[in-house]
C-alpha positions as CSV (number, residue, x, y, z in Angstrom):
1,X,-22.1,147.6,60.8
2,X,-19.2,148.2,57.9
3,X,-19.0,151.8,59.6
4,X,-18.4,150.4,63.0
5,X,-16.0,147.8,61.1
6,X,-14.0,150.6,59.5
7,X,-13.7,152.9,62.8
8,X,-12.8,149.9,64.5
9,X,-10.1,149.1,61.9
10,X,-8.7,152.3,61.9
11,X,-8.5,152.8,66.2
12,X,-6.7,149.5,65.7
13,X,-4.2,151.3,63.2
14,X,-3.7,153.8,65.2
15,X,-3.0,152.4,68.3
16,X,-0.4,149.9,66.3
17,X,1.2,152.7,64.8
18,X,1.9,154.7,68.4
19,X,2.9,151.5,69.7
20,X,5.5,151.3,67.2
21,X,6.4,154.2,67.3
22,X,6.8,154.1,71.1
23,X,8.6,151.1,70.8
24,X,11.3,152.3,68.5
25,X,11.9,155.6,70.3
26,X,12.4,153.6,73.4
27,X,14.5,150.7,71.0
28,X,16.7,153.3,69.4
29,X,18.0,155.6,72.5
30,X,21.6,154.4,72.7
31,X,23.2,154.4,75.8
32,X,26.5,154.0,77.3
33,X,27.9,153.4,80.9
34,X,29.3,156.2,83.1
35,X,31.5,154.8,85.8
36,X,31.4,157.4,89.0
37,X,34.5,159.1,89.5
38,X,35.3,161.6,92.5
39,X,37.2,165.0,91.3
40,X,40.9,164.1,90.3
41,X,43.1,164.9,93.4
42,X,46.5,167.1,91.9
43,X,49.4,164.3,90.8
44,X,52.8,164.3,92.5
45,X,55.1,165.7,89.5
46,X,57.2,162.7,87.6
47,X,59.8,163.7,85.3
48,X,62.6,161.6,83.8
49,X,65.9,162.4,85.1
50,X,66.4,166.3,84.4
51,X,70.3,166.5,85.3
52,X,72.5,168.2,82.5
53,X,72.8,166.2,80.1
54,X,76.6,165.4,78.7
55,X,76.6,167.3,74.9
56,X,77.7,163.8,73.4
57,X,74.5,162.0,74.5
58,X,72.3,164.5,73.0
59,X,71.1,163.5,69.5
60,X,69.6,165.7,66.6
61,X,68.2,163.0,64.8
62,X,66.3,161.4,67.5
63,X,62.3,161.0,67.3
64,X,60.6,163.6,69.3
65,X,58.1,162.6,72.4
66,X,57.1,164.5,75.4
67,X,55.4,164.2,78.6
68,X,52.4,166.4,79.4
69,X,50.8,167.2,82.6
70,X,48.1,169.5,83.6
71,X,48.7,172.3,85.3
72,X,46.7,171.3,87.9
73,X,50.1,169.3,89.2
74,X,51.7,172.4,90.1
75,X,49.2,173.1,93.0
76,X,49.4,170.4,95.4
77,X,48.2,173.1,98.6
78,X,44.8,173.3,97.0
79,X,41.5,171.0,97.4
80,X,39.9,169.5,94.4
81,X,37.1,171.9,94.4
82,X,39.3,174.5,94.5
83,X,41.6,173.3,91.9
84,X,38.2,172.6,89.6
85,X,37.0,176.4,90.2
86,X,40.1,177.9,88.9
87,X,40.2,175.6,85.5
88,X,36.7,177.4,84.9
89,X,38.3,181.0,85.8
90,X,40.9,179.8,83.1
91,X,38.5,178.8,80.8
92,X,36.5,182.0,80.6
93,X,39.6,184.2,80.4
94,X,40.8,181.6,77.5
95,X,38.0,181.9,75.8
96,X,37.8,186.0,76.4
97,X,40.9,185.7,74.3
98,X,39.8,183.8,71.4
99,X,36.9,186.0,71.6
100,X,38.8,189.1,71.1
101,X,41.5,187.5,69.0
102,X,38.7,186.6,66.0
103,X,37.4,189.9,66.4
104,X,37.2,192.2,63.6
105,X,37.8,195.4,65.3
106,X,40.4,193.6,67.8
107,X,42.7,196.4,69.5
108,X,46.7,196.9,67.7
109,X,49.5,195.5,70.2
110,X,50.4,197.6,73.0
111,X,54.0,198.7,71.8
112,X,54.7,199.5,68.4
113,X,58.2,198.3,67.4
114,X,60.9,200.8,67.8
115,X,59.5,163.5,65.3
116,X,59.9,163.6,68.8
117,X,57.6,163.2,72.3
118,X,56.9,164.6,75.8
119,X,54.7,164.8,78.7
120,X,52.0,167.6,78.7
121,X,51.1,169.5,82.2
122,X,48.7,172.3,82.3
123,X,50.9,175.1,82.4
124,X,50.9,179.3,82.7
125,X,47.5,180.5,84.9
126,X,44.5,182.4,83.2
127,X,43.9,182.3,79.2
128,X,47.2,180.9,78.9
129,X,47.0,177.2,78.0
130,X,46.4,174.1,80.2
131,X,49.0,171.7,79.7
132,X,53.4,172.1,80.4
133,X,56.5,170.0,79.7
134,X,59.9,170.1,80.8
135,X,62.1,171.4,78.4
136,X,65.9,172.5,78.2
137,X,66.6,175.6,77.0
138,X,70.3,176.6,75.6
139,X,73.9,175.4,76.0
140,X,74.5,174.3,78.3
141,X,70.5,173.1,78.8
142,X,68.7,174.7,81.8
143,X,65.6,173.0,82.2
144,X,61.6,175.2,82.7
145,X,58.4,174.2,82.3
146,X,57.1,175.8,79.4
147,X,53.1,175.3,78.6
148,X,52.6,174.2,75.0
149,X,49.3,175.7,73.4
150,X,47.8,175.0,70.0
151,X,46.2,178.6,70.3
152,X,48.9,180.5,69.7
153,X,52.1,180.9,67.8
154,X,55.4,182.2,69.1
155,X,57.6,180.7,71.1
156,X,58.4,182.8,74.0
157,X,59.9,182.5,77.4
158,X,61.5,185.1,80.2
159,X,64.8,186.3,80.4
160,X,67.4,187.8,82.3
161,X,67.5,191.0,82.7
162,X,64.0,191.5,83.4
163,X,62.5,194.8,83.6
164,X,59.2,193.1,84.6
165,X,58.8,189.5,85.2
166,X,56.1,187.0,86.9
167,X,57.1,184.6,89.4
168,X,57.9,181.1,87.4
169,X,59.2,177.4,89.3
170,X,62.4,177.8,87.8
171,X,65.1,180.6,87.9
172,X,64.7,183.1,84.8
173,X,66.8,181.8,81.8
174,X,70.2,184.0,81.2
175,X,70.9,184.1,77.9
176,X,74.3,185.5,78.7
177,X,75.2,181.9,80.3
178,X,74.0,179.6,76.8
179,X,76.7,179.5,73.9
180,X,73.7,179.1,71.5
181,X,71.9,182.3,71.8
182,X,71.6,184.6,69.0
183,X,69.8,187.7,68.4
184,X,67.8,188.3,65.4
185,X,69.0,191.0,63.2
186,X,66.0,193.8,62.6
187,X,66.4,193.2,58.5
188,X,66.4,189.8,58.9
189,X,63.6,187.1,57.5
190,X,62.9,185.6,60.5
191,X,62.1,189.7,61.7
192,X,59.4,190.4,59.2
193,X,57.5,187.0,60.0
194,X,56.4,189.1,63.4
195,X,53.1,190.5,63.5
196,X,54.1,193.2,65.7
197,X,58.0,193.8,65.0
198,X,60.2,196.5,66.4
199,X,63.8,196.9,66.1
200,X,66.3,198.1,69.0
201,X,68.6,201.0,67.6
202,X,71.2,200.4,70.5
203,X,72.2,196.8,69.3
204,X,69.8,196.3,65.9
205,X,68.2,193.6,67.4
206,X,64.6,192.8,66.0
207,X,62.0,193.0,69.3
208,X,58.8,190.8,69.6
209,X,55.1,191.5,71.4
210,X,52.8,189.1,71.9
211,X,49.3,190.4,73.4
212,X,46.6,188.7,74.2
213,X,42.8,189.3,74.4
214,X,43.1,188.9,78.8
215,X,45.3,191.8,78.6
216,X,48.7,189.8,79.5
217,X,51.5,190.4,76.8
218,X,55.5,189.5,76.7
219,X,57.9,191.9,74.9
220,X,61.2,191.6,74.6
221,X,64.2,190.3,71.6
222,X,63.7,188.1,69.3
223,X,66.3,185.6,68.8
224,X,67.4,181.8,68.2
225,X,68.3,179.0,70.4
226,X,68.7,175.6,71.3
227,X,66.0,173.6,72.6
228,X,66.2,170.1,74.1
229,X,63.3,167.4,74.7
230,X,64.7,164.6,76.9
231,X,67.9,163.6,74.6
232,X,66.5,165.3,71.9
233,X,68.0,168.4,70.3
234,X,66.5,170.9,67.9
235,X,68.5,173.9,67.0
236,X,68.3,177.6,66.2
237,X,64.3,177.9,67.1
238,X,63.6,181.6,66.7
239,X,61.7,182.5,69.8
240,X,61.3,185.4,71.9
241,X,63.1,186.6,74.7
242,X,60.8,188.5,77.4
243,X,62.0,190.9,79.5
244,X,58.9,192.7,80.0
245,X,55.9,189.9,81.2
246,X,53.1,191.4,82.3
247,X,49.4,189.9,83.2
248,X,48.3,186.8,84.7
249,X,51.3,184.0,83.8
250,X,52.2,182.0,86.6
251,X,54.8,178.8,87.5
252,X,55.7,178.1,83.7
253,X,58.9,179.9,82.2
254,X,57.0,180.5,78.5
255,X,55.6,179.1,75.9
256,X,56.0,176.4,73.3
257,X,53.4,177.8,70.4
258,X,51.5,174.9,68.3
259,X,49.5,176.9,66.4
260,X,49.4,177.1,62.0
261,X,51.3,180.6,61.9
262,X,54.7,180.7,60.1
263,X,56.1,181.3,63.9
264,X,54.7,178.3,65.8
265,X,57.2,175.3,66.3
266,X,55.7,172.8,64.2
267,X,56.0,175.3,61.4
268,X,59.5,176.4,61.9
269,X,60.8,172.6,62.9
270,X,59.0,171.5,59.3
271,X,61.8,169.9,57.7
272,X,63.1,167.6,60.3
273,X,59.3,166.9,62.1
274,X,57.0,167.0,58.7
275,X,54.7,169.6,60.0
276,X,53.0,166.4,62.2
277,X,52.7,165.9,65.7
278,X,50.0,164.6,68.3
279,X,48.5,164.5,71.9
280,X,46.8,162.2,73.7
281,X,45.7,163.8,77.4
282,X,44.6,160.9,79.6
283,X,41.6,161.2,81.8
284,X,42.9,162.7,85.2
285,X,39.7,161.3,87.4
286,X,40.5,157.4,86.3
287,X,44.4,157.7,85.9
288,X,47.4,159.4,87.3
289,X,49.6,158.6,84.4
290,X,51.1,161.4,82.4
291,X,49.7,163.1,78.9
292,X,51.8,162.3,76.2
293,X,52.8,164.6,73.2
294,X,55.1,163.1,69.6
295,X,56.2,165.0,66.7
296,X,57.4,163.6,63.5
297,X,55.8,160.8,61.3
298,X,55.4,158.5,64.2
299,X,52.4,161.1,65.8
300,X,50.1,159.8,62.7
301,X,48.2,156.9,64.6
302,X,47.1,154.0,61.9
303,X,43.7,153.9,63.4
304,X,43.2,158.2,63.1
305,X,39.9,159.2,61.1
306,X,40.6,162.4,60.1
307,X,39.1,165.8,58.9
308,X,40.2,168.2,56.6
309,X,41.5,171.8,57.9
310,X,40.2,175.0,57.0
311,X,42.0,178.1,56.9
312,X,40.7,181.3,58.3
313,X,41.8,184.3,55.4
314,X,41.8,186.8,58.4
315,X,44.0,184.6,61.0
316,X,46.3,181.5,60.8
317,X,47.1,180.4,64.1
318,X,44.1,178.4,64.9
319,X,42.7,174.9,63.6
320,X,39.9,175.4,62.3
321,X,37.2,172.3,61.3
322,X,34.1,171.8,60.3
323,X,31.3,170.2,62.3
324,X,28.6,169.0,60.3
325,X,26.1,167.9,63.3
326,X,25.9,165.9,66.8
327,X,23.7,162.5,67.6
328,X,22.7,162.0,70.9
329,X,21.4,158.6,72.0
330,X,22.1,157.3,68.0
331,X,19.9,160.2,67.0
332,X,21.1,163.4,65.3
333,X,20.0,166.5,67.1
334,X,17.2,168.7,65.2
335,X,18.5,172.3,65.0
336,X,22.3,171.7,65.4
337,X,23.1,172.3,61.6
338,X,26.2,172.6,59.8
339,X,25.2,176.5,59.0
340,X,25.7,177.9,62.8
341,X,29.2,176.2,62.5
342,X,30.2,177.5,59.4
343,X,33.6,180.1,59.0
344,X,32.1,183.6,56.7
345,X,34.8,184.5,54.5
346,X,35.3,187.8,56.6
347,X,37.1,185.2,59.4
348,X,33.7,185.5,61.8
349,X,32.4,182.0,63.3
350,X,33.3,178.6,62.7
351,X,34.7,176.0,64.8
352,X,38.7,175.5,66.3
353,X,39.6,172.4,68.3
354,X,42.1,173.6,70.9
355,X,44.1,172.1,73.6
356,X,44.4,174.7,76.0
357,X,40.4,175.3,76.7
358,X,38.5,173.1,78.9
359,X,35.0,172.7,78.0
360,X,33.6,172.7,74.7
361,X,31.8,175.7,73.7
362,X,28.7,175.7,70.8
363,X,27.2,178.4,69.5
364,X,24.3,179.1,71.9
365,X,21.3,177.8,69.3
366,X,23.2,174.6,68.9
367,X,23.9,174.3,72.5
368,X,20.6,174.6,73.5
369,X,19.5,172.1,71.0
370,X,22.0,169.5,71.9
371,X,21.2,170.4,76.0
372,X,17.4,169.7,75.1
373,X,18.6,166.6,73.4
374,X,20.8,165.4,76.3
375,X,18.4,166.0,78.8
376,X,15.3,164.3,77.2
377,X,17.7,161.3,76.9
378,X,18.9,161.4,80.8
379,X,15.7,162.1,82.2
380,X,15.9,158.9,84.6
381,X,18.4,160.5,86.4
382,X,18.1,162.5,89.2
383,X,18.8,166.5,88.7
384,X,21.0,168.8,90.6
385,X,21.1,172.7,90.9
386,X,23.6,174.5,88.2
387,X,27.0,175.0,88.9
388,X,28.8,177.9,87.6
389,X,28.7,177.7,83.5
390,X,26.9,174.6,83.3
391,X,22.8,174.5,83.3
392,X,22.8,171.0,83.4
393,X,24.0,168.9,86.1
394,X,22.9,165.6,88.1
395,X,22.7,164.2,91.4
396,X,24.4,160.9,91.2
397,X,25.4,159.9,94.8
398,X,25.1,156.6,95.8
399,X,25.6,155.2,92.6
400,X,28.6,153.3,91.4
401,X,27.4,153.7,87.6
402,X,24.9,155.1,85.5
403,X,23.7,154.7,81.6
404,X,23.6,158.0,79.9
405,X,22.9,158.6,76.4
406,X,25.6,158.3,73.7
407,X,27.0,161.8,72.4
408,X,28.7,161.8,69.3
409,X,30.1,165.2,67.0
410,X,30.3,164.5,63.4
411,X,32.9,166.4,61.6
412,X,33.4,165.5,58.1
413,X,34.8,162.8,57.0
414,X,35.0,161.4,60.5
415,X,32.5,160.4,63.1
416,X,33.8,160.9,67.0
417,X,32.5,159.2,69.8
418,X,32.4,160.3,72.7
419,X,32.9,158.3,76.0
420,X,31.1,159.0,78.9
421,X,33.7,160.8,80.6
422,X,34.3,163.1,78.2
423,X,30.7,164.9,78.3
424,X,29.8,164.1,81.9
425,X,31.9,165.2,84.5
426,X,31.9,165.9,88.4
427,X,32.3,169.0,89.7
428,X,32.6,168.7,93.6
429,X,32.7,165.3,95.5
430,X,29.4,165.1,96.8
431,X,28.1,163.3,93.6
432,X,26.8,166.1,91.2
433,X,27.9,165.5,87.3
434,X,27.5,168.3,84.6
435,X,26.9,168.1,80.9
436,X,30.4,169.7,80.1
437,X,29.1,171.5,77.3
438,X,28.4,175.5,77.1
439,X,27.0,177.9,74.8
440,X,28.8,181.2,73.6
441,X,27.3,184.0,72.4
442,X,30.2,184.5,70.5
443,X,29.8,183.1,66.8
444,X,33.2,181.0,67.3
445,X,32.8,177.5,68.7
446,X,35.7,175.6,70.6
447,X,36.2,171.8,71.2
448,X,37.9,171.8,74.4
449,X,40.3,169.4,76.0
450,X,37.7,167.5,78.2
451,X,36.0,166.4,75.0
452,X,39.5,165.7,73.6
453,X,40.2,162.9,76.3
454,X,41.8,159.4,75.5
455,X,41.8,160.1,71.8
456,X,45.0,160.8,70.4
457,X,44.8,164.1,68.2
458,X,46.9,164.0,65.3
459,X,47.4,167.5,63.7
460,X,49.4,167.0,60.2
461,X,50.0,170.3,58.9
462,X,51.4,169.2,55.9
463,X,48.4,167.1,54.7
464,X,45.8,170.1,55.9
465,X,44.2,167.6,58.4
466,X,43.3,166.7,62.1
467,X,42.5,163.6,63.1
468,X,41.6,161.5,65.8
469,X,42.2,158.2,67.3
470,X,40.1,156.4,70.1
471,X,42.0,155.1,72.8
472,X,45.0,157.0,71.7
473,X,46.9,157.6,75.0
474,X,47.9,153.5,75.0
């Protein structure tokens, strides 16, 4: 009898303890709710009066904002679909780039040397950034678009003469027509901050290459010039000149670098900005407002968490962070570990947030582990075949809204969650949604610009730090 007692006893344990168990599995899963957007339809173009403005009006003391917009805008002839299949073709060649960029045994260039805001749009075609602005260039200004890229360094944009040039929106600047321009002298400082410096005997003008990893490059004379954001004015920025632009550029004039390297413009406009400046890029699928850019003190938002930067010893132009781990549903997810994120001292792995890549890419064990986790989570809804890079997609046609488990990527010191939008995304009209989330073979993760949406990103040089604020593009 005291036997049958104890078995009974302990069935009944048993049975409590998976029901509790049960319970708080089903108890803990946190959720949130993912209104159902179509793919974003390309925006009519917006930009504040661009006429030339009168030299009086134009201050170099004024606060320093910008409006962004995706390149997307500059290709009202295509469909949707067709506009969401070449952001992938981007993204690959982007990330090609990186790839080859944080390489050890990356290839030599291809020619050896003889405070302020603005509107963002997605700017020069594959590998080459995702987001433009309208900026003046010399004096008197003439106005491009010119794609601004926290993945690289020098600014650069195309010039008259040109030996070789890509078609752009905007006629080819002619430096012979600004009263600003300057060539850099070979001997000079500014010279030897080049990578890849050359020097041309004829005038003793220091010459610039840029290459990258896609196999598009832009050679031509460094120099300095006068650059102007709205009303702002920001003078003798040492940028290059291209005459020879080959690859796969196309609409923007150039480039406005954002990365760390002693080249990029945050770096050379220290003084006057404080090394600071921030982003916020709205979500194109639930507004057709512009991105927004500032530089200066004013970028810090108050409401920012922040984590500490970490420098590569092998390459300085990208921001590199750490991510510690990922929750999904309130959980964190088993075999995503701070060790398959971390940077070697040799410069191999670790983790850059960048502006100008699309979809986030993880090292492919943590990938898989966060997939796993998503999916476990999402298993009410109904699945859909792939689609191109993605492995996990959903048929949600029909529905107005769905709950999908929360995703949230823990860097240290600050905890950022995600909103729905911002990890599941459609990709045609017909209702199928993808986890927008890859793996890489490569050992170098990326935190793209989907994941980046309505935060503002704060990157303050000066204090080593990125940070983010939620509901930053206010």
């Amino acid at each position: 009898m005291e036997e049958n007692y104890n078995k009974n006893t302990l069935l009944f344990l048993l049975l409590a303890i998976s029901f509790t168990l049960s319970s708080t599995t089903t108890a803990t899963l946190q959720t949130q709710t993912l209104t159902i957007n179509s793919l974003p339809n390309p925006s009519t173009l917006s930009w504040p009066e661009e006429s030339e403005q009168q030299e009086e009006s134009l201050s170099d003391s004024e606060p320093l904002s910008l409006q962004l917009h995706h390149i997307d805008s500059l290709s009202s002839n295509k469909t949707p679909q067709q506009l969401f299949h070449l952001r992938l073709q981007r993204d690959a060649a982007r990330v090609q780039s990186f790839n080859h960029a944080t390489s050890p045994n990356q290839s030599r260039p291809l020619r050896s040397g003889t405070g302020f805001s603005s509107s963002i749009v997605s700017g020069l075609s594959q590998g080459s950034g995702e987001y433009f602005t309208r900026i003046g260039v010399g004096t008197p200004a003439r106005y491009v678009f010119m794609v601004l890229d926290t993945g690289s360094d020098v600014v650069w944009l195309q010039c008259a003469p040109c030996r070789k040039c890509y078609t752009q929106a905007d006629p080819v600047f002619d430096p012979s027509k600004s009263r600003t321009f300057a060539g850099i002298p070979c001997g000079a400082p500014l010279c030897r901050r080049l990578d890849s410096a050359g020097c041309n005997n004829k005038n003793k003008v220091c010459q610039y290459q840029v290459s990258y990893g896609d196999g598009s490059f832009t050679f031509g004379d460094f120099s300095t010039e006068t650059l102007t954001f709205r009303k702002t004015r920001v003078t003798r920025v040492a940028l290059g000149c291209g005459h020879d632009n080959e690859g796969l550029f196309v609409g923007a004039a150039g480039l406005l670098g954002l990365g760390r390297g002693r080249l990029s413009f945050p770096v050379q406009t220290g003084r006057r900005f404080n090394q600071k400046f921030s982003y916020c890029l709205v979500d194109r699928s639930a507004s057709a407002k512009p991105s927004s850019m500032v530089f200066g003190d004013s970028a810090i938002s108050r409401t920012a968490r922040f984590t500490p930067l970490i420098k590569n010893p092998k390459l300085d132009t990208f921001y590199y962070i750490e991510l510690l781990g990922i929750s999904v549903g309130g959980a964190s997810v088993r075999g995503v570990s701070a060790s398959l994120f971390k940077l070697d001292p040799a410069g191999n792995g670790g983790v850059i947030i960048d502006s100008g890549t699309s979809v986030t890419r993880l090292t492919r064990p943590a990938y898989i582990a966060l997939r796993d986790a998503f999916r476990l989570g999402a298993s009410h809804l109904k699945k859909a075949p792939e689609f191109s890079l993605f492995d996990t997609c959903f048929d949600l046609s029909g529905l107005t809204e769905v709950k999908v488990p929360t995703v949230v990527l823990h860097f240290r010191g600050a905890d950022v969650s995600l909103p729905a939008t911002n990890y599941l995304i459609p990709v045609d009209n017909s209702g199928s949604f993808c986890f927008a989330f890859a793996g890489t073979m490569s050992g170098l993760s990326i935190i793209g610009n989907i994941q980046q949406q309505g935060f503002r990103v704060v990157y303050d040089l000066a204090g080593s730090r990125v940070g983010f604020a939620p509901r930053g593009c206010a």
